[in-house]
C-alpha positions, 0 to 999 in steps of 0.5 A, a space after each residue: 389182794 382183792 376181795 368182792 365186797 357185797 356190792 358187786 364188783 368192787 374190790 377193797 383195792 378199788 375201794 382204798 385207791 378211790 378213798 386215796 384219790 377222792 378224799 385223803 389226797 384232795 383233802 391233805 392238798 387242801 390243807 397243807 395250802 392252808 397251812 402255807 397260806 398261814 405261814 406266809 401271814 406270820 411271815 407278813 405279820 412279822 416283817 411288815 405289820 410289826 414296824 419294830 414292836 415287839 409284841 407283833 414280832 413274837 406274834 408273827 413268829 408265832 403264826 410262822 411257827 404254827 404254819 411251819 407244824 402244820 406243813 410238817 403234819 400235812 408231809 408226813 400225813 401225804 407219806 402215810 398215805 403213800 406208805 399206805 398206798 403202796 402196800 395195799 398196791 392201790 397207787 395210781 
């Protein structure tokens, strides 16, 4: 499937293998270390900062919980993507 857009020689394979390569991969990399970073902040939160209180506790697992959702989110976005990739044939 490669269909000249009105630029030239791009073709939409190249366009969606360039969008996958330059924005979505780069940017779900990037998140999903954000989400990493805050999990370990629950676990932190939860195993050194609450010395027994059980508020902090709660907060920690909170924290972990929420970093737990968003490396879920960032997997399955990253197999959307390959899903996606390999049906218009642009993985690289």
């Amino acid at each position: 499937m490669n269909y000249a857009l009105a630029s030239g020689h791009t073709t939409v394979t190249d366009l969606l293998g360039k969008i996958q390569n330059q924005l979505l991969t780069p940017l779900i990399n990037l998140l999903f270390v954000l989400a990493t970073v805050v999990f370990l902040w629950g676990v932190i939160r939860y195993v050194i900062g609450s010395q027994g209180d059980p508020k902090n506790l709660d907060a920690g697992k909170k924290i972990m919980l929420w970093g737990i959702i968003g490396m879920t989110i960032m997997a399955s976005a990253w197999g959307i993507v390959k899903i996606i990739c390999r049906f218009f044939d642009t993985c690289t």
